[in-house]
C-alpha positions as CSV (number, residue, x, y, z in Angstrom):
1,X,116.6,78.1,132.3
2,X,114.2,77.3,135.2
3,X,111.5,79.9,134.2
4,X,111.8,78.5,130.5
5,X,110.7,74.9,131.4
6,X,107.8,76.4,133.1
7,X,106.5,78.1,129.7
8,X,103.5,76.8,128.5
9,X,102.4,77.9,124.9
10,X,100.3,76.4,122.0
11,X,102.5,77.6,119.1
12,X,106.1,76.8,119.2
13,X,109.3,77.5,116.8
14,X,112.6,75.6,115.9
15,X,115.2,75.6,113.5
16,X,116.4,72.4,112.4
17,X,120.2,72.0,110.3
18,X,119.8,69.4,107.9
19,X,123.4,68.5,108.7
20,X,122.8,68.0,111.8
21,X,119.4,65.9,111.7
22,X,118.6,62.7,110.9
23,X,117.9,61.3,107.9
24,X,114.2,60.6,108.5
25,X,113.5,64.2,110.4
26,X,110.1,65.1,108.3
27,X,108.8,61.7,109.1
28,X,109.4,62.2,112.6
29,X,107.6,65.4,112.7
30,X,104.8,63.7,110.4
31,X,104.2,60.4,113.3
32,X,103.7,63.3,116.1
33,X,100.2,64.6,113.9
34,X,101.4,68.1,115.0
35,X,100.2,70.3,112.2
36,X,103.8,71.8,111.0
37,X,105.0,74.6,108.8
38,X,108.8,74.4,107.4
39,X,110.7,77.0,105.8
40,X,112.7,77.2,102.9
41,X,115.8,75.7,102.9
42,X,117.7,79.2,104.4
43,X,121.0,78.1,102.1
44,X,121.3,82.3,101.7
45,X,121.5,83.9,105.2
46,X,124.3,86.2,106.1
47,X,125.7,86.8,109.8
48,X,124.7,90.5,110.4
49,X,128.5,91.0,111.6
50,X,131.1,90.1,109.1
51,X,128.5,89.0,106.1
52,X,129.5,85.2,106.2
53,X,127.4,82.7,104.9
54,X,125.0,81.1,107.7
55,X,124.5,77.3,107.9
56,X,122.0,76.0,105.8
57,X,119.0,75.7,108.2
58,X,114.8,75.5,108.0
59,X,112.4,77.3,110.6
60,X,109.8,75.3,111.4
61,X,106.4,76.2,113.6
62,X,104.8,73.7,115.4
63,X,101.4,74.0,116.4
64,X,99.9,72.2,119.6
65,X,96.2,72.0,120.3
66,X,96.7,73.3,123.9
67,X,99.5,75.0,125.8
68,X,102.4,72.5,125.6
69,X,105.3,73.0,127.7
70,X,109.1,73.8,127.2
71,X,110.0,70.3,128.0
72,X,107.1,68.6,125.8
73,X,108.6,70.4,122.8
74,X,111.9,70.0,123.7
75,X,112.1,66.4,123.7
76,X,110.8,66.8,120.0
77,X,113.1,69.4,118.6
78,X,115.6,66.7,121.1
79,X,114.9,63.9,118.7
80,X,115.7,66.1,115.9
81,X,119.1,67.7,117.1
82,X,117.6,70.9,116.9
83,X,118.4,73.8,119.6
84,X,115.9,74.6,122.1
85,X,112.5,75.6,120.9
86,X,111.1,79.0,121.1
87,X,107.5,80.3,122.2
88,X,105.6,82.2,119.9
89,X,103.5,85.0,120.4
90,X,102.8,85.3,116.2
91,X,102.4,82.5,114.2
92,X,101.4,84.9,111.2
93,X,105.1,86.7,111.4
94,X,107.7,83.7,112.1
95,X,105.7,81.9,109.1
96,X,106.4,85.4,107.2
97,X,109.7,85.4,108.7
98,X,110.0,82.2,106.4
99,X,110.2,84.0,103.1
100,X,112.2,87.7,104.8
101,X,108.8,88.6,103.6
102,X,109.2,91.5,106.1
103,X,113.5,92.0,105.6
104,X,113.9,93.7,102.5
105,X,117.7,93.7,103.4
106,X,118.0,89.9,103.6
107,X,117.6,87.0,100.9
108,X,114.5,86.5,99.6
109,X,112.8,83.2,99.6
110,X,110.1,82.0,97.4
111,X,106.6,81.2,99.4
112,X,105.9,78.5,97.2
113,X,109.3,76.6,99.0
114,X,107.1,76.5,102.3
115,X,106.0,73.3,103.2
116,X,103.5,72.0,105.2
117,X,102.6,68.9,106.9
118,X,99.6,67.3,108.7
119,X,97.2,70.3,107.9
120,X,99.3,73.2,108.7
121,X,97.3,75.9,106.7
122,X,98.1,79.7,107.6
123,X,95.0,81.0,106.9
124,X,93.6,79.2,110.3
125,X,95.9,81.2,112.2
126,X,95.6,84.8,110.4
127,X,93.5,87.0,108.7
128,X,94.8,88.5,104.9
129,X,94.7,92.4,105.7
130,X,93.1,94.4,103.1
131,X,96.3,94.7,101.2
132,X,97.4,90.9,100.8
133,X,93.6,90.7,99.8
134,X,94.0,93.2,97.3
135,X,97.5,91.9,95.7
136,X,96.1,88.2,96.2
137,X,93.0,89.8,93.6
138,X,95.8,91.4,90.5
139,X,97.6,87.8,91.0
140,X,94.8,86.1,90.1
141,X,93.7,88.5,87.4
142,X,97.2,88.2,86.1
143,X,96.5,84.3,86.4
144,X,93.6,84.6,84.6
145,X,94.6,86.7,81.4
146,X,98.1,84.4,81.1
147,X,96.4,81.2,81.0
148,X,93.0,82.4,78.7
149,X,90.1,81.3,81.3
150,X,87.1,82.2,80.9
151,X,85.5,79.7,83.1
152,X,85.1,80.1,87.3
153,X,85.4,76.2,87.6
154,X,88.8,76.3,85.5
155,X,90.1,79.1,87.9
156,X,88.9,77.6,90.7
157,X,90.7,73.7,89.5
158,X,94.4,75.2,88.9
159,X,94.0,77.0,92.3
160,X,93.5,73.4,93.9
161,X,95.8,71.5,91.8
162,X,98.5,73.6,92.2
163,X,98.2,73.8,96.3
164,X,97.2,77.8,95.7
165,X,95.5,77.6,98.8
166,X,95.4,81.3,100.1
167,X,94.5,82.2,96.3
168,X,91.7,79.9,96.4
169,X,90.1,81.1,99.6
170,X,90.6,84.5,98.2
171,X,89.0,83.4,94.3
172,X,86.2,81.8,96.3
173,X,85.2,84.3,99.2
174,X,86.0,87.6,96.8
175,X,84.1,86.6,93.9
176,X,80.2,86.0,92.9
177,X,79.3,82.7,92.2
């Protein structure tokens, strides 16, 4: 455990059992200003051994502004009666790892259930590939034809007022004003 406490790294991961933590855990992550990604609620995870329901648990990313040591993030994931954190080297595939985006095998979660606090926004830690670019464009066409719009500012307002932030940066960088 020695060479974990001497692990420095900006972007950090935890799980936190709601049976487990206290009462006021998202306010305690909300005071500390950390910009914060949480899961789903994982209420549908199977052990890969026998197929027995896991406990209900959320994965959380915490992101630091500079590298932040194993102790530093461990007297957070402390106050929340978490297990010890985990150093990331991807923030872009333990936030996919939120959804099984990438587990075809294993429940899948719905992406809207991701919540964020204190200006935790994916899209500052990746790039869409050419692909989620691509299916971002047919959702928003799809969006488009259900709801009758024929105006770019109408678009644009459901994007924002329904938190469809990766949509909007998509509607507004892949289209001509």
């Amino acid at each position: 455990m020695a060479s974990q406490k001497s692990i420095k790294k900006r972007y950090w991961a935890f799980i936190v059992y709601p049976e487990s933590a206290p009462s006021d855990w998202l306010n305690i992550l909300q005071v500390t200003g950390l910009p914060v990604a949480i899961s789903p609620l994982h209420d549908k995870d199977k052990n890969d051994g026998d197929g027995s329901p896991k406990k209900p648990h959320y994965h959380c990313i915490a992101t630091y502004s500079g590298p932040t040591t194993f102790n530093c993030v461990k007297s957070l994931t402390d106050k929340l009666n978490a297990p010890i954190p985990i150093p990331l080297e991807s923030v872009r595939g333990n936030y996919r790892y939120f959804t099984h985006k990438d587990n075809p095998d294993k429940f899948q979660y719905d992406e809207k259930d991701i919540s964020t606090l204190n200006g935790f926004n994916i899209a500052d830690f990746v790039e869409l590939t050419k692909s989620e670019v691509h299916a971002i464009v047919m959702k928003l066409e799809k969006l488009i034809r259900e709801h009758d719009f024929i105006e770019y500012a109408d678009v644009a307002e459901y994007l924002t007022d329904n938190d469809m932030i990766s949509e909007h940066d998509v509607f507004s960088s892949h289209t001509i004003h």
